[in-house]
N, C-alpha and C positions, 0 to 999 in steps of 0.2 A: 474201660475206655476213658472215664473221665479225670483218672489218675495222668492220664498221658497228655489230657489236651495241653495247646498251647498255652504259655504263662509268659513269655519274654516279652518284658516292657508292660505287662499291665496285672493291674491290681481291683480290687473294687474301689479304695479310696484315689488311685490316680484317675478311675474312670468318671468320679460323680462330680463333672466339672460342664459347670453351668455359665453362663454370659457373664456373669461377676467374677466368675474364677479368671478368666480369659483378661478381661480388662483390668484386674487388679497386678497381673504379672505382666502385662504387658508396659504397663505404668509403672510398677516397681523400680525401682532404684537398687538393683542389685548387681554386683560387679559379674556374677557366675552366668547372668543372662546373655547370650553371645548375640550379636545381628537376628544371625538363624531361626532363633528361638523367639525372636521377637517377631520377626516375620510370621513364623507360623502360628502368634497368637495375635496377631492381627488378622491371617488371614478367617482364623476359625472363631473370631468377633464378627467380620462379615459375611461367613456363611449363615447366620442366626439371619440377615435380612435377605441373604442371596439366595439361600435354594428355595425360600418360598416365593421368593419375586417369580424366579423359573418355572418355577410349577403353575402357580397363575397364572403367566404367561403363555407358557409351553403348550400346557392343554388345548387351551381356547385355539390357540393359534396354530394346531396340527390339526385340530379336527377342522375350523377354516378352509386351512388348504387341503383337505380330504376332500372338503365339499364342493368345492369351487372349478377344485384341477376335475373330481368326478363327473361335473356336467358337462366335461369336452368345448366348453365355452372359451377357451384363450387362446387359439390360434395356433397350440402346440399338436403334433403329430399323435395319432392315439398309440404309437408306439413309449413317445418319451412322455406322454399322460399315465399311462400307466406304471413307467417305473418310476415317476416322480408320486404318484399317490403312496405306490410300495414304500417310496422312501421315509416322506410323511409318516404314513401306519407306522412303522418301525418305529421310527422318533417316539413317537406316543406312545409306544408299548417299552419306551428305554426309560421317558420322565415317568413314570407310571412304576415300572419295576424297580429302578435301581434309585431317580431322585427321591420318589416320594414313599417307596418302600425300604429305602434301604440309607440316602445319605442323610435323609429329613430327622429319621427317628433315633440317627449315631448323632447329631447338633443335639436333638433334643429329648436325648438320651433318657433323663427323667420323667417324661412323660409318656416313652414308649419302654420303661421296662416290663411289661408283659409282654412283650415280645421273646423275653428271654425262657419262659415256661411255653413257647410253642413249636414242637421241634420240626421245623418246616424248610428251616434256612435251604438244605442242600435241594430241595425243590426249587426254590426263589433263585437260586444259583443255577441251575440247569433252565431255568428259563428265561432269566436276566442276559446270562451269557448268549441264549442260542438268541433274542431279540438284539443285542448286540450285534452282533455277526452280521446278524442280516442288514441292518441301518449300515453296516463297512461295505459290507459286499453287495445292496445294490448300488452304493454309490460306483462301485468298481463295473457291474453289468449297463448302468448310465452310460461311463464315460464309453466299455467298447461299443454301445450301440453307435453314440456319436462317431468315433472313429470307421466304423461301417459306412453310414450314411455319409459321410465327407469323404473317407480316404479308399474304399473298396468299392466302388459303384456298380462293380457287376453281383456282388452279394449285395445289396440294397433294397431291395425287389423283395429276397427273399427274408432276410434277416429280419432288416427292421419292418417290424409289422407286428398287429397287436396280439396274434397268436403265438409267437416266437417269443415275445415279452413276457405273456403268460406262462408259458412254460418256464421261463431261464426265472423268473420268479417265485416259481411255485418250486424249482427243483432248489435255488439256494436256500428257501423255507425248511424245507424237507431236510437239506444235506447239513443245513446249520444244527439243528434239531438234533441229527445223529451224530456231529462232532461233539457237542456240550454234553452228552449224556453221562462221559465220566467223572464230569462236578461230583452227583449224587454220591457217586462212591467215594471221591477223596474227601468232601469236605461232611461231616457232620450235620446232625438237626440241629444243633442250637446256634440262635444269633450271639454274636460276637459283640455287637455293636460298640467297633473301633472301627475308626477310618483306616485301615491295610490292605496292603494288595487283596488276603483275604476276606471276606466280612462274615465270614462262618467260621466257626472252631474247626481247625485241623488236628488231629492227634500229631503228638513229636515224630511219631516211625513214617508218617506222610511231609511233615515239614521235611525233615531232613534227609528225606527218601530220594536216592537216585532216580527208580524208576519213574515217579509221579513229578521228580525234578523233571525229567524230561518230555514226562507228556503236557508238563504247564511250559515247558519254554517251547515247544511246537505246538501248543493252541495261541501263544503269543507271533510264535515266527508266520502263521497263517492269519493270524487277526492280530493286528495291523500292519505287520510288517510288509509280506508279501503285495495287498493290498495299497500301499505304498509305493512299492516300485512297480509297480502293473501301473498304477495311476499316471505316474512322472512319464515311464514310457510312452502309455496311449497317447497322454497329451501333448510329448513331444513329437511324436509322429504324425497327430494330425495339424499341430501348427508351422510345421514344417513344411506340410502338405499343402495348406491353405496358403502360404507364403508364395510359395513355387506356382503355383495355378494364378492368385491373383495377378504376379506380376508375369505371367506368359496371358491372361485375359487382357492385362491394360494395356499391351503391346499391340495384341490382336485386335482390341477396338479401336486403338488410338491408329495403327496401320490402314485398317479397313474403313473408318469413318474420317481419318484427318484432325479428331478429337475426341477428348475424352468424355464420356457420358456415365453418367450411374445405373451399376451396374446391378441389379435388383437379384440376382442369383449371389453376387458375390457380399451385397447384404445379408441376407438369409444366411451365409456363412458366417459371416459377421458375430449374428445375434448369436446364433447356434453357438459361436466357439465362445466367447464372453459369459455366456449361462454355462458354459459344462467348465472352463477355466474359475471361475467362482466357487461352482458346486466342489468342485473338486481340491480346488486351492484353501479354502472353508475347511473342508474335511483337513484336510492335512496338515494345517498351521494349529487346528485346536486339537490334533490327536496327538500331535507328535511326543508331547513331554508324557504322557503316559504311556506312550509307547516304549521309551525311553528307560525309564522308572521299573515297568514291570520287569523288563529284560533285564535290567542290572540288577534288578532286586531278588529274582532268581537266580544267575547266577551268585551271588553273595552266601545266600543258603547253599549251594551247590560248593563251595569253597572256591569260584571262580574272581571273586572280585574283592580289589584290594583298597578300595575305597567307602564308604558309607555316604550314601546320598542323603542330603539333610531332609528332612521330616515335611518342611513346608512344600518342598517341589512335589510329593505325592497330595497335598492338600491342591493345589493349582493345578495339577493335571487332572483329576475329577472335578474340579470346577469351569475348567476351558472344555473338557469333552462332554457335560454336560450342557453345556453352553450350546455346543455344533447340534444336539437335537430341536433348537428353537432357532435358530438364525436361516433355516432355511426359504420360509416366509418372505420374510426382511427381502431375501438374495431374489426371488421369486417377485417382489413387489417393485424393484429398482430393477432390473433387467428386462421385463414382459409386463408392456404397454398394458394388454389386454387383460393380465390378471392384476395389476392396479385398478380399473375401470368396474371386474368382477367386484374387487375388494371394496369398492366407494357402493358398488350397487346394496352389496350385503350390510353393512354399517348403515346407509340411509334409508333399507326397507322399515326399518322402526318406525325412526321419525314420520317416513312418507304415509305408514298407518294412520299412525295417532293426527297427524294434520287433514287427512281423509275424514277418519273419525269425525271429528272437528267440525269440517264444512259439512 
């Protein structure tokens, strides 16, 4: 099998390249370097400080909002507290899997080659991917609970509720789980560590394989694609919704009263559609170039594409999608009063200790 693995475009001497290798071509004065390739050695100078800023970042700040959304303390519904915890968890099992297992040790390559005598890759792959999916696909069960709770009011009762959440939860867990299981088989035990759509070795009769062509561009068209346009729709149908309602509300109080007053229901819409317009706009501004990338990059193996996409847009698209794992926070601390207030109480129990202490 190891006669067949992949070799196109890598070697062991193009692969031992270290922060000096990067800086010294990127500065080079040589005619053959095009824009492109400059770009792409700029960008992978600053992944040597960016993915561990992430990871530092990332952790603290999902298990945070683990904690905080878990005590039911922010004013949110226990329906949208619990797919926002889901969401959370995911995130931290994505920096966890894929930044700090997988893009951290392709930067710094020389310090994690034992990685390459452990043949585990295709495990790390079937559970990288299925924590993926799930970080897409609660964002997607998020937005239709909101569109329930605003645009269907007679399922509302029923839907949105915290046993209904647990399950539509527990079942994308489950059904992510049984989509990714055919990683194990396409892709090999050993690490690759090369930034490519794959990060595991594939054998040639799988790269260039129709059949497995097809089952990667349908784990793509279902993660992120589909995902995608389910999004754009919910969210255009409930601000559509919200449109229509507020302005037959402001007719009907301004009719009924002779003036306008605020309207404390049509707030609550407000906040509600601004926090899922965010989460959801979030998701899909930092997914989209990889979304983009994988599909064309499979078709190209497949003999479908007649262009080559240059090398730095696949470095920027796992830099923006791991990105959307740690900004959710951030979205969470600007939009909801109440988990600001959480977030200052957490940060100042320290200090308020030690000054106890103290007196």
């Amino acid at each position: 099998m190891d006669q067949n693995l992949r070799t196109i475009g890598w070697n062991v001497t193009a692969m031992d390249r270290s922060l000096s290798y990067w800086v010294y071509y990127l500065t080079a004065n040589y005619d053959w370097i095009t824009l492109a390739d400059r770009i792409y050695y700029a960008l992978n100078m600053f992944q040597h400080i960016y993915y561990p800023i992430i990871a530092i970042v990332g952790v603290p700040v999902n298990l945070l909002t683990i904690g905080i959304l878990s005590r039911g303390k922010c004013g949110l519904s226990k329906c949208v507290t619990r797919y926002l915890v889901a969401m959370s968890a995911a995130d931290l099992l994505v920096i966890i899997l894929d930044l700090i297992f997988r893009h951290i040790p392709i930067v710094y390559r020389e310090q994690f080659l034992f990685l390459l005598s452990i043949p585990m890759c295709n495990i790390h792959a079937v559970l990288l991917y299925t924590v993926t999916d799930c970080s897409v696909w609660f964002t997607v069960t998020f937005t239709f609970d909101r569109f329930v709770a605003i645009c269907c009011q007679n399922l509302k009762s029923n839907y949105c509720s915290e046993k209904t959440s647990a399950v539509v939860v527990g079942t994308v867990s489950v059904l992510s789980c049984l989509k990714n299981i055919f990683w194990y088989f396409m892709f090999t035990g050993r690490y690759w560590l090369v930034n490519e759509p794959w990060f595991c070795s594939v054998t040639a009769d799988v790269q260039l394989s129709r059949v497995w062509g097809t089952v990667e561009f349908l784990h793509n068209i279902l993660t992120p694609v589909i995902p995608f346009v389910l999004i754009l729709l919910l969210n255009a149908l409930t601000v559509r919704h919200i449109l229509v309602s507020s302005r037959g509300r402001r007719r009907l109080r301004v009719h009924s009263s002779g003036e306008s007053h605020r309207d404390p229901e049509m707030e609550s819409r407000r906040k509600s559609i601004i926090l899922l317009l965010v989460i959801s706009g979030n998701f899909m501004l930092l997914w989209a170039l990889l979304m983009v990338y994988m599909i064309w990059n499979r078709m190209y193996y497949l003999g479908y594409q007649p262009v080559i996409l240059p090398q730095f847009l696949l470095e920027l698209s796992f830099m923006l999608q791991l990105l959307s794992c740690s900004t959710n926070t951030a979205i969470y601390a600007v939009t909801q009063t109440q988990f600001r207030e959480q977030v200052k109480n957490v940060l100042k129990y320290p200090f308020n200790s030690i000054v106890q202490l103290i007196q």
